[in-house]
N, C-alpha and C positions, 0 to 999 in steps of 0.2 A: 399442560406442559409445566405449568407452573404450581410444588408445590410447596407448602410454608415448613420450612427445618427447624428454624430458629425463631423466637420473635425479634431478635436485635442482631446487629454487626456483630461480630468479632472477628481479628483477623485470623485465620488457619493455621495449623500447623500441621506436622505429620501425624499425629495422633488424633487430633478432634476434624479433621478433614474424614476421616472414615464413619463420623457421627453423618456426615452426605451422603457417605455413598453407599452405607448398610442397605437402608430401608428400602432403595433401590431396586426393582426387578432384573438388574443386569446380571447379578450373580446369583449364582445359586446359597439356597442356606448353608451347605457341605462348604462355598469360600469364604463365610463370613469372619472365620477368625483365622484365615490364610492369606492375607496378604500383603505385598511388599510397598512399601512408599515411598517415593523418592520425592525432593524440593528439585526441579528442573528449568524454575525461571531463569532465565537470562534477561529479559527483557527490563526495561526502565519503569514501566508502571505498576507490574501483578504479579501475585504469587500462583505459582502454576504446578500441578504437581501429579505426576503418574503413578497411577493404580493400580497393580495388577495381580490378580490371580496366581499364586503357587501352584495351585493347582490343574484350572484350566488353561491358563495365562492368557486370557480374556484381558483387557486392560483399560482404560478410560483415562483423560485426564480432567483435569479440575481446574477452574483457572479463577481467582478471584482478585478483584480489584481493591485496590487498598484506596485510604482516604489522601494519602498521598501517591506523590512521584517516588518510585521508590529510585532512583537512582539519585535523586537529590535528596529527600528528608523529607520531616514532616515539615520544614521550611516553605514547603513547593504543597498546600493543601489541591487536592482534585474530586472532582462529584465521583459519589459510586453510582451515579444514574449512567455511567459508560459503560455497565456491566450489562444492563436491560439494554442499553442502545446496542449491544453487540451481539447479543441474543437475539433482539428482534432482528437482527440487519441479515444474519446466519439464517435465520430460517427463513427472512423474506425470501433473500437468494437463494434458496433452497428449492422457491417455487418455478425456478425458471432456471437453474441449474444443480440439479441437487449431486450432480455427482464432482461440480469442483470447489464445493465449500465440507465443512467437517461437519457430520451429523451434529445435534446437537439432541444429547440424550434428558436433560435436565436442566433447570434455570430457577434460580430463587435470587428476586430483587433484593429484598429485606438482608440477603446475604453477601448480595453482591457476586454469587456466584453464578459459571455455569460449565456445567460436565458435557462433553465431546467425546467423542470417539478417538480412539488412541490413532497416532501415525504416526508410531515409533519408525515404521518401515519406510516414510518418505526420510526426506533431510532438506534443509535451510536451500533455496533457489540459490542463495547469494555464495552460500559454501559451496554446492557443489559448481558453479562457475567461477569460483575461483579457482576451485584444483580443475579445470581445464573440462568438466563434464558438458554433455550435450543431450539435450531433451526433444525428442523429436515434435510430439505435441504440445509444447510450451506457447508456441505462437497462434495457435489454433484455438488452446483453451483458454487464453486469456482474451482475446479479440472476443469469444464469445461469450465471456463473462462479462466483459466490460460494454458490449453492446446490448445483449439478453438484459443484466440488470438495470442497464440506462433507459432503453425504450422500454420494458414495461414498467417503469416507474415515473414514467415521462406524462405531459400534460397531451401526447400524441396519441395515446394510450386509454389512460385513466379517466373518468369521472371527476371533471374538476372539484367536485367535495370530495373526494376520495382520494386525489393529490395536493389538497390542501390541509386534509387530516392529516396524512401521510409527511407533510412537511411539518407542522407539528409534531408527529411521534417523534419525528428523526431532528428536532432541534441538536443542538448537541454543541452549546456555547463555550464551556470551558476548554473540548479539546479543538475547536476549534478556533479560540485564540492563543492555543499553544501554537496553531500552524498560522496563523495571521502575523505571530511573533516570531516562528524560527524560521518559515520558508520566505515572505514577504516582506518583514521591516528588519529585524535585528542584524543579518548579512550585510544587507546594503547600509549602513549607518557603524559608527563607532560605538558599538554597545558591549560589557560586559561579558555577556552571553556568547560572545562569538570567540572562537577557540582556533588561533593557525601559529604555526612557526613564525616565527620574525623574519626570517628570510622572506615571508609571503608579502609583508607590510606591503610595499611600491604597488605590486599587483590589486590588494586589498584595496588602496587607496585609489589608484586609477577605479575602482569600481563606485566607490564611493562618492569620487567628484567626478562624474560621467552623466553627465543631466540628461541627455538624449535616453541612456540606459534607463535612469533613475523613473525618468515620465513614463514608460514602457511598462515597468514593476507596479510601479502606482495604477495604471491601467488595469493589470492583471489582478492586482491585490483587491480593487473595486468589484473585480467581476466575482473574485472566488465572494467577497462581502455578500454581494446582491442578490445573483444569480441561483434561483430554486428549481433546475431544470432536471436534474436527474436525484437518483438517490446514487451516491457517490461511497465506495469503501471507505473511501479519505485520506489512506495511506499506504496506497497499491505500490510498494515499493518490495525487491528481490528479497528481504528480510521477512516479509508476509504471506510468501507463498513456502507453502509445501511440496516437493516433487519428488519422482521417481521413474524409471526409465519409461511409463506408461498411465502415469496418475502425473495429474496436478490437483493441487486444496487451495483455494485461497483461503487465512485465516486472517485472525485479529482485528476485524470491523467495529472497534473500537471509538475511530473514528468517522465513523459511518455518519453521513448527513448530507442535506439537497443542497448539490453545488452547479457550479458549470460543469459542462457534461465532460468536456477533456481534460479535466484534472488526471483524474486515475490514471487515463492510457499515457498522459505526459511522466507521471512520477516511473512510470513502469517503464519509457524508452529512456527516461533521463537513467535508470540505474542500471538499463544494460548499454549504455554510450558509456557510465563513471568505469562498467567493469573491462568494455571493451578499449579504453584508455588503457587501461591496468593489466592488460593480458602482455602490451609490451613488456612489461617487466615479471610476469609472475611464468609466463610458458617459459618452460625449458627448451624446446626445438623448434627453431624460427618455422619449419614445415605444420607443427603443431599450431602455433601461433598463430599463421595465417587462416588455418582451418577454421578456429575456435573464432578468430575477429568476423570471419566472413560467415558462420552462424549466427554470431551475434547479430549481425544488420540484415543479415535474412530474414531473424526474428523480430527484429526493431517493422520490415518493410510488410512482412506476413500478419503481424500480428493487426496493424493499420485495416490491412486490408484486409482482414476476416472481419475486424470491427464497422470496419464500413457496410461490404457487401452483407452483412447478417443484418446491422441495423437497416438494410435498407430492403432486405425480402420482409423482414416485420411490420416495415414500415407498408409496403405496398400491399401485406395480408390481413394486418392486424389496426390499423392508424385508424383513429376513430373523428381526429381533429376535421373541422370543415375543410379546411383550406392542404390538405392530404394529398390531395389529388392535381392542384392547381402546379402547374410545370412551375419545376425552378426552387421551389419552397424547401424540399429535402436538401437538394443541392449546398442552399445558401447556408441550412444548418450545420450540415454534414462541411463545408468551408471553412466555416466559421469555429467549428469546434477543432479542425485537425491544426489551423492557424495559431487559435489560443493553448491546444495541446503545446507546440512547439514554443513558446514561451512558457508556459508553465514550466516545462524540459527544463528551461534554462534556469529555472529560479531554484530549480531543485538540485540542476549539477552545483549552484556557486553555495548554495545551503551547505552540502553534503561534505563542500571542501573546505569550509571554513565558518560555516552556523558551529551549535551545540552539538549535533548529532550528527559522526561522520558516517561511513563506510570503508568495510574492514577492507575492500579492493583496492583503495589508495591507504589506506594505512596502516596495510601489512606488508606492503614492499622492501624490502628488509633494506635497500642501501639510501641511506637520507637524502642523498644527491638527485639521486632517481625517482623518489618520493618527491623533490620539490618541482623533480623539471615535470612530472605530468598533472599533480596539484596546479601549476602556473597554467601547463594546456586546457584541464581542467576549466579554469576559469575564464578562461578566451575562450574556448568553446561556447560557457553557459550562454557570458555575457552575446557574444553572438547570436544565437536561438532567439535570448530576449531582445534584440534591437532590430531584428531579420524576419522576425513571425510572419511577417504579410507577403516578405519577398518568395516563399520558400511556400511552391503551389502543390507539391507532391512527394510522397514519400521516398523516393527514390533519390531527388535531391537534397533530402532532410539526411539519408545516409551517405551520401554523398560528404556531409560537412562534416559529419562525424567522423568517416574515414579519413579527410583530409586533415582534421587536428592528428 
């Protein structure tokens, strides 16, 4: 999989990014001096860049990690070892769902790169649910992505040397105290980094001197610290997935590392709860609206329970742990993680609405007033999820609160 292009870094551009992808069996020798290349990053850390054929229009893309943040500067340095974590994370999941992650045709560390399979023909989860689109199998294939990758990467599973290598490979320190900092400490504290209207200040601030809240996050923030139970995407959020009326990809395991197990599925309900807040203002026909909101929490209550019901036929075929079999013990786990799912939820909606990194579903609402009334429900929301985790024993009551903000 791995071969050597370059002996040193340097970062791509449109021209020397084809020094990648000549040598390559993907095209024929007849496209080697045919074709077109586009810079297509949007994202805050890599340079990303589609390749395609004139001729067959065959296409790939390229994605390479820079030694910085690129949305901040070389100010914000970051490891190119994210590029190999996200390479290996693609192809682990590869083995246990190959069809809702992107091929991954090529990978060279030294470069920092790795070449994928093109999905011009998907589009952004988080775009197409804000223009009002609906995925039938969204909830189906994320429950079993997020269950397939957690149980076989789980100590229920594995060869405790072989989930103890495997927590090694997948260190993955610096992006993950980007998330120790933007989902866990700098929201809840007066820091810099945190980014809201001034109208939000009273709201912010009740969050901030909320002790009962505060011990709750502290809690949470311990577990993501400690906890090496799954191998985790790290940032299963509507920005991450690829879809189309009968494909889902999940991409950019970037932050991929062994976390608690209901991170993922929490960041994934917390950002269909931030769009299902925001469809009050973005549908055009209250009839539409309703549709699209009561998908959403279909998908919030489906996806739950495909992730359960799956991890738990693997659990009863495949669980290799002593105590497998002993009543009660999946249960407690299977508890335990949908409970701290729902705090996680929370720490992600109040992130989302006033960290560093927002989402385009609150803050593309084009009237400001409207923008601040469901940012403020926003944060009553999160803050809720975080203080309520234990109260809150099934998924049906967890949409429940959501539809009630």
């Amino acid at each position: 999989m791995s071969v050597q292009v370059k002996p040193t870094y340097e970062p791509l551009n449109e021209l020397t990014v084809l020094d990648v992808v000549k040598p390559l069996a993907f095209f024929e020798a007849s496209e080697q001096n045919q074709f077109q290349v586009r810079e297509i990053g949007d994202g805050n850390l890599n340079l990303v860049f589609h390749i395609e054929s004139a001729l067959s229009k065959k296409a790939v893309i390229v994605k390479q990690a820079l030694p910085y943040a690129k949305v901040v500067g070389e100010s914000w340095p970051l490891t190119l070892d994210r590029a190999r974590i996200e390479s290996d994370a693609l192809l682990k999941e590869a083995e246990s769902v190959p069809h809702l992650v992107p091929k991954v045709l090529f990978s060279d560390s030294a470069l920092a790169v790795t070449v994928m399979e093109d999905l011009s023909d998907h589009i952004i989860l988080r775009k197409g649910l804000i223009e009002g689109q609906i995925y039938p199998n969204l909830a189906d294939d994320i429950g079993t992505f997020a269950a397939k990758t957690a149980f076989y990467s789980s100590d229920f599973y594995l060869h405790p040397f072989e989930k103890k290598e495997q927590v090694r490979k997948f260190s993955n320190p610096e992006l993950c105290k980007i998330t120790e900092d933007l989902v866990f400490t700098d929201p809840f504290f007066n820091n810099d980094t945190n980014d809201f209207p001034a109208e939000l200040q009273p709201d912010v601030e009740r969050i901030w001197n909320d002790k009962e809240l505060l011990k709750e996050v502290a809690q949470l923030r311990l577990s993501f610290l400690t906890k090496a139970e799954v191998l985790l995407h790290g940032d299963l959020h509507s920005g991450s997935i690829f879809v189309k009326s009968d494909s889902t990809k999940v991409i950019d395991p970037e932050f991929a590392f062994y976390g608690p197990a209901g991170f993922d599925i929490a960041h994934f309900i917390a950002n269909l709860a931030l769009n299902h807040l925001s469809q009050n203002a973005h549908a055009k026909e209250p009839f539409h609206r309703e549709t699209l909101q009561t998908y959403l929490l279909q998908t919030i209550e489906k996806t739950w329970e495909t992730y359960r019901d799956t991890f738990t036929a693997l659990w009863n075929e495949k669980a290799t742990d002593p105590f497998a079999k002993i009543d009660g013990v999946l249960e407690n786990f299977l508890k335990k993680t949908f409970q701290e799912a729902i705090g996680f939820a929370g720490c992600e909606i109040i992130r989302r609405t006033i960290g560093l990194a927002h989402v385009a579903d609150l803050d593309s609402i084009p009237q400001k007033e409207v923008e601040l009334f469901y940012k403020k429900t926003a944060l009553a929301l999160g803050a809720k999820l975080i203080k309520n985790q234990r109260k809150i024993t099934n998924i049906t009551e967890l949409t429940d609160w959501i539809r009630g903000a």
